[in-house]
C-alpha positions as CSV (number, residue, x, y, z in Angstrom):
1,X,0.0,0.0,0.0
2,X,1.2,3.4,-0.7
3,X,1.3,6.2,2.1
4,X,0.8,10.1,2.1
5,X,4.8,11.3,2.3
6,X,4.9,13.1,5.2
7,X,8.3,15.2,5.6
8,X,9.1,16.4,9.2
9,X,11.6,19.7,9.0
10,X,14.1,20.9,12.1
11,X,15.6,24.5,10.4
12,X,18.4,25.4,11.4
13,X,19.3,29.2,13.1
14,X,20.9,31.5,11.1
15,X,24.3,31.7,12.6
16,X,24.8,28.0,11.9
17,X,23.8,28.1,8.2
18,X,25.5,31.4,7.2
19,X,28.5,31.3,8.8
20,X,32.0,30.6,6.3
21,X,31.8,26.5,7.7
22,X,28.7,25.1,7.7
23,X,27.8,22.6,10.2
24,X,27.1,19.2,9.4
25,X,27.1,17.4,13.2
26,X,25.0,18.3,16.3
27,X,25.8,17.6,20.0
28,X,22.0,16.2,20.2
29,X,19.2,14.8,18.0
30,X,16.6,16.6,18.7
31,X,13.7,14.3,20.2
32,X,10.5,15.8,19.1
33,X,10.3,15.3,15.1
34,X,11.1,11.0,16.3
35,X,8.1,11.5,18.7
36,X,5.8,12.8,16.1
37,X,7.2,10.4,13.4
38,X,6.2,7.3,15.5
39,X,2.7,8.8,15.9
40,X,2.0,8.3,12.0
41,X,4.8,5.6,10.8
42,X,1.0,3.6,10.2
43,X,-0.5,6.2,7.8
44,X,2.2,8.0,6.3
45,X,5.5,7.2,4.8
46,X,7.0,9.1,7.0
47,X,11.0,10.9,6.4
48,X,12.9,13.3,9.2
49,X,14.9,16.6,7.8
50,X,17.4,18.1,10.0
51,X,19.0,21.0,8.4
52,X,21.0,21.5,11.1
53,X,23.0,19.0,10.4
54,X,23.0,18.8,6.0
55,X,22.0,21.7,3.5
56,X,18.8,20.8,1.5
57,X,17.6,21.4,-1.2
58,X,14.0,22.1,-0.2
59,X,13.0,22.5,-4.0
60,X,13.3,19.0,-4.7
61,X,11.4,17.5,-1.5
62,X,8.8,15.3,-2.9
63,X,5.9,16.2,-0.5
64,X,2.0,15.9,0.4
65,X,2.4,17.1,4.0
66,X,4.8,18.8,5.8
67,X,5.6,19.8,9.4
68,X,7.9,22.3,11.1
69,X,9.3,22.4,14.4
70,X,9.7,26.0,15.4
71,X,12.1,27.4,18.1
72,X,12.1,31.2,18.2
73,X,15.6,31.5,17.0
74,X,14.5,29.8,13.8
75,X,11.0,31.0,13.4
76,X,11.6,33.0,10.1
77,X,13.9,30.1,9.0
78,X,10.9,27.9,9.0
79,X,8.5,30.2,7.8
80,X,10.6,30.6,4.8
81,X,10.8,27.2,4.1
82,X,6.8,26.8,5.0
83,X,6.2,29.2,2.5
84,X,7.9,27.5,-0.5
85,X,6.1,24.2,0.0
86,X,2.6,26.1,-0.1
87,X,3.8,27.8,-3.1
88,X,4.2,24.4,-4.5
89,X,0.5,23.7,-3.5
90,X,2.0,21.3,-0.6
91,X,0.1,21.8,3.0
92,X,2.1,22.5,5.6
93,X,1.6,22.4,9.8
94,X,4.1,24.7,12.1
95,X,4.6,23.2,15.5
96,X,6.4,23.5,18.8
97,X,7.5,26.3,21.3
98,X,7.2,29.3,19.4
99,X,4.2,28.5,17.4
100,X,2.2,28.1,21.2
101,X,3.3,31.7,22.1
102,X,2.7,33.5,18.8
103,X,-0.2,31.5,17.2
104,X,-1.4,34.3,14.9
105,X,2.0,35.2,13.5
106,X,2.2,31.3,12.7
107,X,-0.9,31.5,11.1
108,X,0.1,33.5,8.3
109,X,3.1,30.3,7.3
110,X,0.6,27.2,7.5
111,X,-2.3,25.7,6.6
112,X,-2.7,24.3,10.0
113,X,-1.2,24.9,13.6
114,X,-0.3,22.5,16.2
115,X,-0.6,24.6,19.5
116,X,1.0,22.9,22.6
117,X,2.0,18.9,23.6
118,X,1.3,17.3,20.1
119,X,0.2,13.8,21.6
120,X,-3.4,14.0,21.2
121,X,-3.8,17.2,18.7
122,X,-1.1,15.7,16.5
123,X,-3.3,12.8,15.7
124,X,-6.5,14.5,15.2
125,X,-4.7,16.5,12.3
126,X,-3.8,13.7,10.7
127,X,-7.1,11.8,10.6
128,X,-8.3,15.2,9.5
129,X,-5.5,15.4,6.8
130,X,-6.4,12.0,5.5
131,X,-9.7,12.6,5.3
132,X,-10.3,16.1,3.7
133,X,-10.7,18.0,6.5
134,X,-7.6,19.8,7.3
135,X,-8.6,22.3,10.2
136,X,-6.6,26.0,10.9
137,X,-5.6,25.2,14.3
138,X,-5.3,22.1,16.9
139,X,-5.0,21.9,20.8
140,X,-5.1,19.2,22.5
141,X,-7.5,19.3,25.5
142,X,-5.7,17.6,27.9
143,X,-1.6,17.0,28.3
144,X,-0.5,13.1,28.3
145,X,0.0,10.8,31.0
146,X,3.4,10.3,29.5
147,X,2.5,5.9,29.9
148,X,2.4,4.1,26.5
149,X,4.1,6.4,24.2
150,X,5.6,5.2,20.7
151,X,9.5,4.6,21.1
152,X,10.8,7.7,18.5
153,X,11.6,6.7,15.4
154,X,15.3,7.7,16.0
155,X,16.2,5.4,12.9
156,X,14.9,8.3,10.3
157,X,17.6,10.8,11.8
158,X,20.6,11.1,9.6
159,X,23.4,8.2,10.3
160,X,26.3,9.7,12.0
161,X,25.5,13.1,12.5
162,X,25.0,13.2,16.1
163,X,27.3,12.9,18.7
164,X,24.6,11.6,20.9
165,X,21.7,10.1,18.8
166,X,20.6,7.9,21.6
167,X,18.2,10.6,23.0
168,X,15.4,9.3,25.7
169,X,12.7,11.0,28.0
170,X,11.6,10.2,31.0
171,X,9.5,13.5,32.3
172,X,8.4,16.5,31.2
173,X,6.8,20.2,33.0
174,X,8.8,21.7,35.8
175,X,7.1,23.3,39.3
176,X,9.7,26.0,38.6
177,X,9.1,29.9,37.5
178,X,12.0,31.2,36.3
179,X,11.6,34.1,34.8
180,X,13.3,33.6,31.7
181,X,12.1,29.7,31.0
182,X,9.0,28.8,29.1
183,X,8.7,25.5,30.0
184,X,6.5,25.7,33.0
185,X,3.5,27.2,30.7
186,X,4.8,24.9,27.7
187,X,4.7,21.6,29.2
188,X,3.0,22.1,32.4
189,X,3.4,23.0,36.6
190,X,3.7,19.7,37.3
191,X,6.2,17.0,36.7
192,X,4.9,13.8,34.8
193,X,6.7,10.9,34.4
194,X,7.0,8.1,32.3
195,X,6.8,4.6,34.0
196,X,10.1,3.3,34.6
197,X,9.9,-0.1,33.3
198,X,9.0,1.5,29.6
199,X,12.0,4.1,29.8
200,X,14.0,0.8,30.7
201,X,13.0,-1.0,27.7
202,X,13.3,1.5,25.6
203,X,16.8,2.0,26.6
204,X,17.7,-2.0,26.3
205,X,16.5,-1.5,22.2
206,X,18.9,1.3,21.5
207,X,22.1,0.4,19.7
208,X,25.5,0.9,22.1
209,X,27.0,4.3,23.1
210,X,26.4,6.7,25.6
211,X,22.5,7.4,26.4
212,X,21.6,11.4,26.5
213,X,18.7,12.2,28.3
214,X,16.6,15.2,27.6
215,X,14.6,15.8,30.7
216,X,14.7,19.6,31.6
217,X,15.4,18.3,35.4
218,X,17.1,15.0,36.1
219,X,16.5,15.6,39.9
220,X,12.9,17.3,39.7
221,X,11.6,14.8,42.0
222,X,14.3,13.1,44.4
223,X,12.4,9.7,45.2
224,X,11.6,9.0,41.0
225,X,15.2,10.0,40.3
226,X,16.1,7.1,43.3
227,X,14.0,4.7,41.3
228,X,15.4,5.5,37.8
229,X,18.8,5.6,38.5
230,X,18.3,1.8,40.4
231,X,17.1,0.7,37.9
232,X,19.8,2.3,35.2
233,X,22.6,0.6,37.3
234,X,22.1,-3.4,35.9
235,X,22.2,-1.8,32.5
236,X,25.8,-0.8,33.0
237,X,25.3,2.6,30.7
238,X,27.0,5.8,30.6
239,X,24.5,8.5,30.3
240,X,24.3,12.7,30.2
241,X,21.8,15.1,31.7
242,X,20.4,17.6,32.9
243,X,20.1,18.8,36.5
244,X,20.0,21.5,39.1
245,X,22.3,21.4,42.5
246,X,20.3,19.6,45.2
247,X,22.0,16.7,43.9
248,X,24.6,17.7,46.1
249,X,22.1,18.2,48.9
250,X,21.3,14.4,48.8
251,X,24.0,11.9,49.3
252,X,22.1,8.8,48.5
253,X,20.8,10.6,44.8
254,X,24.5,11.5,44.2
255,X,25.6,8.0,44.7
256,X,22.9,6.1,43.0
257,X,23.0,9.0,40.2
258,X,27.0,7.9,40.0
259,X,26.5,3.9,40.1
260,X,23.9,4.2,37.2
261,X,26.4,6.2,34.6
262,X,26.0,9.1,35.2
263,X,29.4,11.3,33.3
264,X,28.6,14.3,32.6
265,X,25.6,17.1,34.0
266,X,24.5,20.5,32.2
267,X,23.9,22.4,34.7
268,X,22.2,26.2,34.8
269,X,24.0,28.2,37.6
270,X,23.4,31.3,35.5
271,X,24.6,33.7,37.8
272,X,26.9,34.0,40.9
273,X,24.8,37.3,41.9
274,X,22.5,36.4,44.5
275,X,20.6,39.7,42.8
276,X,20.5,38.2,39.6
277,X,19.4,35.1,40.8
278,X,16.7,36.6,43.0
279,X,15.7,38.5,40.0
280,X,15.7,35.6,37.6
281,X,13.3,33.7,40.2
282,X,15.7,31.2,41.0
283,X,17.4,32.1,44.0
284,X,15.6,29.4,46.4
285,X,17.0,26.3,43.9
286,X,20.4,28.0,42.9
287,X,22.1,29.1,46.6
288,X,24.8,30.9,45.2
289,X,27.5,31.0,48.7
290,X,27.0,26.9,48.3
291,X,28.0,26.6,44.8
292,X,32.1,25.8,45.4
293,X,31.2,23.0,48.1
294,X,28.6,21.8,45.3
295,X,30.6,21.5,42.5
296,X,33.6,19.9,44.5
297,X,30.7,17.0,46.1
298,X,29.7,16.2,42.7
299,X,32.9,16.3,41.1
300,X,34.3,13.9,43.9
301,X,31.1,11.4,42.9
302,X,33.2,11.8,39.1
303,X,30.4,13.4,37.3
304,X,31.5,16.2,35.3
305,X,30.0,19.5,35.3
306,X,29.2,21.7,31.7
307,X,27.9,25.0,33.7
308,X,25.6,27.8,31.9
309,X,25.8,31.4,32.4
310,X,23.8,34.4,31.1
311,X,25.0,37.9,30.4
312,X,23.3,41.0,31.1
313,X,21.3,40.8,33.8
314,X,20.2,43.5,35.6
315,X,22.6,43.3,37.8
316,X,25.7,42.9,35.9
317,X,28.0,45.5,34.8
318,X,31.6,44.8,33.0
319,X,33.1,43.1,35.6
320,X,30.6,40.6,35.3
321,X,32.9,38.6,32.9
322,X,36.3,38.7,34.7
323,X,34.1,37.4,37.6
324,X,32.5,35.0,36.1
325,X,35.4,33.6,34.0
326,X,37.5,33.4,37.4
327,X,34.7,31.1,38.8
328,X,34.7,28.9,36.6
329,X,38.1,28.4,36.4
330,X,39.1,28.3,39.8
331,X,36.3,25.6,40.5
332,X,37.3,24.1,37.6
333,X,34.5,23.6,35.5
334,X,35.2,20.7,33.1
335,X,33.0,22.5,30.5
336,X,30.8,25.5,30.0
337,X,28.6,27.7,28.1
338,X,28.1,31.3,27.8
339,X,24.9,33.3,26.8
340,X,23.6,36.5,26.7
341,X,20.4,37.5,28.3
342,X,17.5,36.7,25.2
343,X,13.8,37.6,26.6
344,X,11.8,34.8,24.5
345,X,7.8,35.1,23.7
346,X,6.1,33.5,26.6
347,X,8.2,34.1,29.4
348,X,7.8,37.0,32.2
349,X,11.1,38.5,31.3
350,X,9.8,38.7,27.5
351,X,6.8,40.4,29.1
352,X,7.8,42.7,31.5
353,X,11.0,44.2,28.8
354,X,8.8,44.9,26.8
355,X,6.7,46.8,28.9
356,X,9.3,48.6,29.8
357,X,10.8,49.4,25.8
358,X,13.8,47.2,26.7
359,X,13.5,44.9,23.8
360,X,15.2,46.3,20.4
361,X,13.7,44.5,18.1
362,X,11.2,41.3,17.0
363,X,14.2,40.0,14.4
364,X,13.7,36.0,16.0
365,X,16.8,35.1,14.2
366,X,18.8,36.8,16.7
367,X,16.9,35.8,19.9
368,X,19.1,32.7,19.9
369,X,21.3,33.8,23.4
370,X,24.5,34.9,21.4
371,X,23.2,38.1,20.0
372,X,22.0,41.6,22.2
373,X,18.4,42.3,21.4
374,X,17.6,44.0,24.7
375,X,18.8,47.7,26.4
376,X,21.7,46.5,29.4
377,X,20.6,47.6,32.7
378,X,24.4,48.8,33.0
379,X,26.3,48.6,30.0
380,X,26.4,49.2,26.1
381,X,25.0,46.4,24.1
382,X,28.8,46.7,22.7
383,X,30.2,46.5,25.8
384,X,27.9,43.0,26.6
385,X,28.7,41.2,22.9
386,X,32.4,41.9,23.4
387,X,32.7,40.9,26.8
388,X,30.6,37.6,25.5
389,X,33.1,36.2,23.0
390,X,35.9,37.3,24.9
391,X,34.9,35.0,27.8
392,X,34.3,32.3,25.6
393,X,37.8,33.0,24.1
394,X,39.6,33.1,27.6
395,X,37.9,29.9,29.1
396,X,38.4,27.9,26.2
397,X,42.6,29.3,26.2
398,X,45.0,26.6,26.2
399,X,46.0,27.7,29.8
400,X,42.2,27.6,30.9
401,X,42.1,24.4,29.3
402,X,45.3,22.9,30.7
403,X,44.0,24.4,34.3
404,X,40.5,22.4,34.3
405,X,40.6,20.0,32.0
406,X,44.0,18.5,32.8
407,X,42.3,18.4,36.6
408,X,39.8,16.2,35.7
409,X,39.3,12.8,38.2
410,X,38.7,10.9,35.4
411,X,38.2,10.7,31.5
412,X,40.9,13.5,31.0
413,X,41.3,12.5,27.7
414,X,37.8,12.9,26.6
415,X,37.2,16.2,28.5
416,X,40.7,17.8,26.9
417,X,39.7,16.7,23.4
418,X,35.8,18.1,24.0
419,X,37.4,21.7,25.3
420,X,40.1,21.2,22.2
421,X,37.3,21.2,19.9
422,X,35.5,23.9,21.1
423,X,38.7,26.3,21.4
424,X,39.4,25.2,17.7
425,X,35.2,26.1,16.7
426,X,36.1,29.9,18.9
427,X,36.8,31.4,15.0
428,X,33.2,30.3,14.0
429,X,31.8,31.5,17.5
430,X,32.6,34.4,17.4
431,X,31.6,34.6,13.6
432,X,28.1,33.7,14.8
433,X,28.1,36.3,17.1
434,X,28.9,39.2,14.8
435,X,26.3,37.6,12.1
């Protein structure tokens, strides 16, 4: 039997498509396009296009539905694209973050809109496509339960071009309100889990190599993390993720976080202001005088640490950078990642800037965290893009590198060659940056 071809698109942000060396790999496979491939694998003939990580040839894409995965940083990316397949008479659906915050700007890109958790709504438009019936807009009434989901079809994700393609999720929402995050009013107040025995099958089916998972909040909820991890440890898996410091609050999470493969953690400290993280929301879950003994217990469990920062917060000025750089250093930080403040549609920040005529300008090409689309509180948007890449440039020095790096309990090897890699990538940085 023949299918509908259904062609699921990730476009990629500007400053990775434009720059002089164009990026073919990606840290992560993105999770989402998978999820939404498994939900029509048995009515569609179904193919996954990341141009994040190849350069297509859109023109050519044989076609009778296709669907877009919006962030905001590559919005008009993939209402560009959207538009050149209804040119062709091809219907087209816009999805994800962005599209649930700015609905009626979507609107004018697609035949159809999925607004929010695609589980249920996803489905109903493509009965509705199949049949006819193709509808403006779809929510779904209620968010899943998270128990008897599809595994993603990770298999229609480009061979090779992920440095981890074994992607898995085990939760979703966060109780959280920081200020700058979307996720609370994207996926919900609440965490929900998956049942343990299904992430735990689906892990056993993927192929060998380190497992990355995606959960916004590893830790979210101490006694499921307990019984995930316990169940990790017969598996004998390394695995990466994401996670917030009361891990180092909780000696028996640490350990069974540590025994179940656990290598490396991002981890959002954001800010060493107490201000800023006070002002960001966050300063209950993020107690900045704790963050040296933190970082030493979990480096001493030998997880590594790849910290994240923001830039120009209200209460930075240019010493913020020196500052921060010294930090990171001195506690050295195996790995770490710089942004500037970006406001994004949905969150209070985006809200109350611009309220306040803070925000420059709507381009959503730049809102991607390396460029300045808001007014500094105290300092020149010059002053706060230079002070950006040169941080990036001094923690990723070959003395930086040699100070942290060479540090490292275990897997020094891999943790010099990752900071190598990124120094040697500092020329295409920084090229972003100035796009």
């Amino acid at each position: 039997m023949k299918y509908p071809k259904l062609v699921l698109i990730h476009p990629a942000p500007d400053k990775d498509r434009l720059i002089s060396r164009r990026r073919t790999k990606s840290s992560v496979a993105q999770l989402n396009l998978p999820i939404l491939a498994a939900h029509a694998d048995d009515r569609f003939d179904v193919s996954i296009l990341d141009e994040n990580v190849e350069e297509i040839d859109f023109d050519a894409v044989d076609a009778d539905l296709v669907g877009i995965s919006l962030m905001t940083c590559t919005a008009l990316r993939g209402y560009e694209i959207a538009d050149g397949f209804r040119r062709r008479g091809v219907k087209v659906s816009l999805g994800g973050m962005h599209v649930f915050f700015m609905q009626d700007e979507a609107l004018e890109h697609a035949d159809s809109i999925v607004i929010g958790e695609a589980e249920y709504a996803w489905n109903d438009l493509l009965d509705d496509f199949l049949a006819g019936r193709l509808q403006r807009s779809y929510r779904a009434a209620t968010l899943h339960d998270l128990a008897g989901l599809p595994r993603p079809r990770l298999d229609l994700l480009k061979p090779g071009a992920y440095s981890f393609p074994n992607v898995v999720e085990t939760s979703r929402g966060c109780p959280n309100r920081c200020n700058y995050c979307a996720v609370t009013e994207f996926w919900g107040s609440r965490f929900r889990f998956r049942p343990v025995e299904e992430v735990i099958d689906e892990i056993k089916a993927l192929p060998p190599g380190d497992l990355l998972f995606i959960d916004d909040n590893m830790f979210g909820h101490s006694e499921r993390s307990k019984e995930l991890f316990t169940a990790l440890i017969p598996l004998k898996r390394r695995w990466v993720g994401q996670g917030d410091l009361r891990l180092a609050r909780d000696p028996e999470l640490l350990e069974l976080a540590a025994r179940s493969g656990c290598k490396w953690l991002f981890m959002g400290f954001e800010t060493t202001s107490v201000e800023n993280l006070r002002s960001l929301g966050k300063a209950k879950l993020n107690r900045a005088p704790e963050y040296e003994q933190s970082i030493s217990t979990i480096h001493k469990s030998g997880i590594k640490i790849l910290g994240s920062f923001m830039f120009g917060l209200d209460n930075d000025g240019p010493d913020v950078f020196a500052r921060t750089l010294d930090f990171c250093i001195e506690n050295r930080m195996e790995c770490a990642n710089f942004y500037v403040l970006t406001p994004l549609p949905g969150t209070k920040l985006f809200d109350e800037m611009k309220a306040n005529d803070r925000i420059e300008h709507f381009n959503w090409s730049r809102y991607d965290a390396n460029h300045v689309v808001i007014k500094p509180a105290h300092m020149s948007k010059k002053e706060l893009t230079e002070g950006y890449i040169r941080t990036y440039h001094a923690f990723y020095s070959m003395r930086s590198i040699a100070k942290r790096a060479l540090a490292t309990r275990r897997d020094k090897v891999h943790t010099v060659v990752m900071n190598i890699g990124r120094k040697l990538n500092a020329r295409y940085f920084e090229e972003g940056c100035r796009l």
